[in-house]
C-alpha positions in Angstrom: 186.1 -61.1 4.8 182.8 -61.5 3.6 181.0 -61.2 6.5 183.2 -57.9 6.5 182.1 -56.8 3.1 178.2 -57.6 3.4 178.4 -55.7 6.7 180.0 -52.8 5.0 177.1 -52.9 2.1 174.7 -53.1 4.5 175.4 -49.9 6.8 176.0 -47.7 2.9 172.3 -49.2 1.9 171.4 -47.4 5.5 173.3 -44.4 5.3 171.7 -43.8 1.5 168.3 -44.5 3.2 168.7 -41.8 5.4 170.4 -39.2 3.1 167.0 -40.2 0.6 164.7 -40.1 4.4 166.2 -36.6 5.5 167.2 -35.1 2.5 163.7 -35.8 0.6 162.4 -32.2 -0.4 162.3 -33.1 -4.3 161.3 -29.9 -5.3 164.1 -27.5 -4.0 166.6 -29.5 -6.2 164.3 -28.6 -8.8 163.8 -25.1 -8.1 166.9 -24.2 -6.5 165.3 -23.4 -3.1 165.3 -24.4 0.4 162.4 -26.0 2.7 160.9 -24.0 5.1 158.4 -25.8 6.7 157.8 -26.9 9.9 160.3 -29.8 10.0 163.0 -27.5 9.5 162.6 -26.6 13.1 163.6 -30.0 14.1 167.0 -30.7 14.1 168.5 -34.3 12.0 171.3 -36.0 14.3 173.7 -35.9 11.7 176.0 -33.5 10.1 172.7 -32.0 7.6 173.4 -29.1 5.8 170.4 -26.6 6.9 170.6 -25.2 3.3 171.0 -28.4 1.2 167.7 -28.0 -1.6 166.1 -31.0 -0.4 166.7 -31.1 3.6 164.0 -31.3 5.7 165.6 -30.9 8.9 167.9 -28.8 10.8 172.0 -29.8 11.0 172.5 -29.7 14.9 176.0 -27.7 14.6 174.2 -25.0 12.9 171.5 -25.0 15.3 174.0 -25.0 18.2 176.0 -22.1 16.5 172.7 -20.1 16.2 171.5 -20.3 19.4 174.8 -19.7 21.7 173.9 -15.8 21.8 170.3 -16.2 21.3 168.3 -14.8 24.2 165.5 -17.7 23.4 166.3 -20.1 26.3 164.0 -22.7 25.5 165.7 -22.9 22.0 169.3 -23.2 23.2 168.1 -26.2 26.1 166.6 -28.1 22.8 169.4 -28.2 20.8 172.2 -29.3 23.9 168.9 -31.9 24.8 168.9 -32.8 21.3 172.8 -33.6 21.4 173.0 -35.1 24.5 170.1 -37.4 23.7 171.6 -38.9 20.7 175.2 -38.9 23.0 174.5 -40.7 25.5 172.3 -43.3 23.7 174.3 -43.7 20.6 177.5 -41.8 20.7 179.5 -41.7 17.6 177.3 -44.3 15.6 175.6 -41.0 14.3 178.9 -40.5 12.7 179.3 -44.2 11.4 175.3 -44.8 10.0 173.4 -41.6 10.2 176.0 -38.8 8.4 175.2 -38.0 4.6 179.0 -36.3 4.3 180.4 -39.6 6.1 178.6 -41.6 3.7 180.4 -39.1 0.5 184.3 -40.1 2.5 183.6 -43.9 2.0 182.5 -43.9 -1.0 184.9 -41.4 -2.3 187.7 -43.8 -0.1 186.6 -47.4 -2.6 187.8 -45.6 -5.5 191.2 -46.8 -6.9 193.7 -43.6 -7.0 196.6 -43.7 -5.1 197.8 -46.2 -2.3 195.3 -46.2 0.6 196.2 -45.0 3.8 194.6 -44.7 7.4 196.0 -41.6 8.7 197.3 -38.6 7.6 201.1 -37.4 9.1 201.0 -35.8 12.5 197.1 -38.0 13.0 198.1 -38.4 17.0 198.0 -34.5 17.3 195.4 -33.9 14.3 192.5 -35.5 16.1 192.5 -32.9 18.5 192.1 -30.6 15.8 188.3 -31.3 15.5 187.9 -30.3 19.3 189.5 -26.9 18.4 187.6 -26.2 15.6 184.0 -27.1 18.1 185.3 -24.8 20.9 186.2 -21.7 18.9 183.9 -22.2 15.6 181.0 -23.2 16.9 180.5 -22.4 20.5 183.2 -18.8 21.4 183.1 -16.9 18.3 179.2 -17.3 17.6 178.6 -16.3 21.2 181.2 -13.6 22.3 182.1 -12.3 18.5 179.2 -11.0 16.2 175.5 -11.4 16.2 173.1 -11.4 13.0 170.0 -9.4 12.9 167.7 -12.1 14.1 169.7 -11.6 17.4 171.5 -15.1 16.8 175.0 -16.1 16.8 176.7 -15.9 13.4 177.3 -19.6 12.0 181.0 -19.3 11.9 182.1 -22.9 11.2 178.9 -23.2 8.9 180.3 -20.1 7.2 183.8 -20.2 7.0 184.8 -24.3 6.9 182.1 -27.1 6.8 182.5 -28.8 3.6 179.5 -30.8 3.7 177.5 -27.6 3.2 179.1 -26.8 0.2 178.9 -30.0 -1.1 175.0 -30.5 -0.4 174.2 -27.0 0.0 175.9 -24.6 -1.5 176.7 -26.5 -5.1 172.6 -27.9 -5.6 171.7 -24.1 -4.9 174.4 -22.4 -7.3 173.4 -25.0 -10.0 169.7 -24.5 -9.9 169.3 -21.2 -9.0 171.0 -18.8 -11.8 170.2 -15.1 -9.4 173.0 -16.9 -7.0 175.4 -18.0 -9.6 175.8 -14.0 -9.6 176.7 -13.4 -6.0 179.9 -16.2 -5.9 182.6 -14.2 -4.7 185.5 -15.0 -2.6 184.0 -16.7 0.2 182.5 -19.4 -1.8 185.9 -19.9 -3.6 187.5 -20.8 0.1 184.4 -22.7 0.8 184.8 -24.8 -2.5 188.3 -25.3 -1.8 188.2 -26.4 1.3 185.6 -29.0 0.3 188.1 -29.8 -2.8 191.1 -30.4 -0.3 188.6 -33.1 1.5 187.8 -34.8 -1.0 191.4 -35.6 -2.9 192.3 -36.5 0.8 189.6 -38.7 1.2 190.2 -40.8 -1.8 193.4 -41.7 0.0 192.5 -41.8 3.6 189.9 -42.9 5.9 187.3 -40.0 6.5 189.9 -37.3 7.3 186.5 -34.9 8.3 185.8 -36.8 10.6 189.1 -37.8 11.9 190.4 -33.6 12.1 187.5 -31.6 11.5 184.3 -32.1 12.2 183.1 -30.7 15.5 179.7 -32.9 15.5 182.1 -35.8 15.9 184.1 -34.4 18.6 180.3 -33.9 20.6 179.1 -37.7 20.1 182.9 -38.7 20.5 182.9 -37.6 24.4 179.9 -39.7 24.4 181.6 -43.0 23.2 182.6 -44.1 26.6 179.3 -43.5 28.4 176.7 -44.3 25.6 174.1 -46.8 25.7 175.3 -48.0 22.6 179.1 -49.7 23.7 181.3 -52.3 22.3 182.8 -54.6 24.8 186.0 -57.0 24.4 185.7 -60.6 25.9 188.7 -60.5 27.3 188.9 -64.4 27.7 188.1 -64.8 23.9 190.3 -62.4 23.1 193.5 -63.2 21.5 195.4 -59.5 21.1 196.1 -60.3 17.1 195.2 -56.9 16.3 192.7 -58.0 13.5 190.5 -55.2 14.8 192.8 -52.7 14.4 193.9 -53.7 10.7 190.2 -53.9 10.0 189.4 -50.4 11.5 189.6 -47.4 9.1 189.9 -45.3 12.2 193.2 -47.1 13.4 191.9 -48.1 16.8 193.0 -50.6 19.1 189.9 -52.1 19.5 191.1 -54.8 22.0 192.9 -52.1 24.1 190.3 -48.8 23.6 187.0 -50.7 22.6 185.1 -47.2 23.4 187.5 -45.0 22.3 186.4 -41.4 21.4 187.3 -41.9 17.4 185.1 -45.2 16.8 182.5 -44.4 14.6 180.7 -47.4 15.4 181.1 -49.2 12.2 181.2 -53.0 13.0 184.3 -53.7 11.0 186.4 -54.8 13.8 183.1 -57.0 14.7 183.3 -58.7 11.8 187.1 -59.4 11.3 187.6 -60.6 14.8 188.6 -64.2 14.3 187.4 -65.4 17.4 184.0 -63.4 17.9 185.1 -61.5 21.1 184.0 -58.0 20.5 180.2 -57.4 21.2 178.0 -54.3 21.6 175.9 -53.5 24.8 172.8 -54.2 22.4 174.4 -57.8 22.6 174.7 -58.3 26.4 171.1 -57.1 26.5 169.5 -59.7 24.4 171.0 -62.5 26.0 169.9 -61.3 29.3 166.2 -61.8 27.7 
């Protein structure tokens, strides 16, 4: 259990780091603008709202949505490089230690309202909800539907759902910047209560953005089984109690599904396994040395 809780402290401390690392542009909390340098051409790995005050990167969905009707090939064979770089080497560990909204679930999931569950109702079918969301939000309807004058794909999920960019951009702009506070209308208000509806669900369950909605996710999750980054069961260690499982907010049979396409990558099940038999590939690499 301890080793359980220092783990869990540790990989916060690093998901802080990198909200501070990526997310350091002082000055447009201040002022109520965004950064347009250079780095903004560069996209983050995780889920990064473009418009957040202080980002100093690009969010990759955004990117992706922008560039499925853009003419500018180059552009559009960076951003599915970009993806399928951080895939296949780290898969959904993005989601577990590099994701500023993942890091606002957990925290938001320690406070103590309400009796703490894994899984919303209907979760077996709800999962697939996120891979819906990726294929008509962010890659048909931003190529086939409408196109903004730049000649880009409109940012449909960016738009319309991701709660994240409400959160860390939309908010930190309408606060700071009093020529925006005029222009709220309707949209926002569905924006703000979607992000609303996340967060009372998230004091209760595990990360349910990540588990139903989040179409990054679903893109690093296809990954999982293929990455670099794996987690193996020692099948002669093992001794099926399911301690993995309990330990795991995402409800996975660890000892059954060690890759499984909803493991964030977390190292819970690591450190509850009674008998050490789950390791990563990291692990079989550096006894090899």
């Amino acid at each position: 259990m301890a080793e359980k809780k220092k783990g869990r402290m540790l990989r916060h401390w690093f998901q802080a780091a990198w909200f501070a690392l990526t997310n350091g542009y002082a000055l447009g909390f201040l002022e109520g603008k965004i950064y347009r340098g250079k780095l903004k051409s560069v996209c983050v790995p995780g889920l990064n709202c473009y418009s957040c005050p202080g980002a100093l990167g690009a969010c990759p969905i955004g990117s992706l949505q922008a560039v499925m009707d853009s003419g500018k090939f180059k552009v559009s064979c960076y951003v599915f490089g970009f993806l399928i770089l951080f895939g296949t080497v780290f898969g959904r560990f993005v989601c577990g230690w590099l994701c500023p909204f993942g890091l606002v679930q957990d925290l938001l999931h320690k406070i103590p309202l309400f009796r703490k569950k894994k899984n919303l109702p209907g979760h077996r079918r709800l999962i697939w909800l996120k891979y819906v969301i990726l294929a008509l939000f962010v890659l048909i309807l931003p190529a086939a539907v409408s196109v903004t004058v730049t000649g880009m794909g409109e940012p449909w999920f960016c738009k319309y759902i991701c709660p994240s960019g409400t959160l860390f951009g939309g908010l930190p702009l309408i606060g700071a910047n009093p020529g925006l506070r005029s222009a709220v209308g309707v949209l926002f208000g569905w924006k703000f209560a979607i992000l609303l509806a996340v967060v009372i669900l998230s004091v209760k369950y595990y990360r349910p953005f990540c588990k139903y909605l989040c179409p990054l996710g679903a893109i690093y999750g296809c990954f999982n089984p293929i990455a670099l980054y794996r987690l193996k069961v020692d099948e002669e260690k093992c001794v099926k109690c399911s301690a993995c499982q309990k330990a795991c907010g995402m409800d996975i049979p660890v000892w059954e599904k060690p890759n499984s396409m909803e493991c964030i990558r977390c190292g819970d099940c690591r450190a509850a396994c009674p008998v050490g038999a789950i390791e990563t590939s990291f692990d079989g690499w550096k006894k090899r040395e």
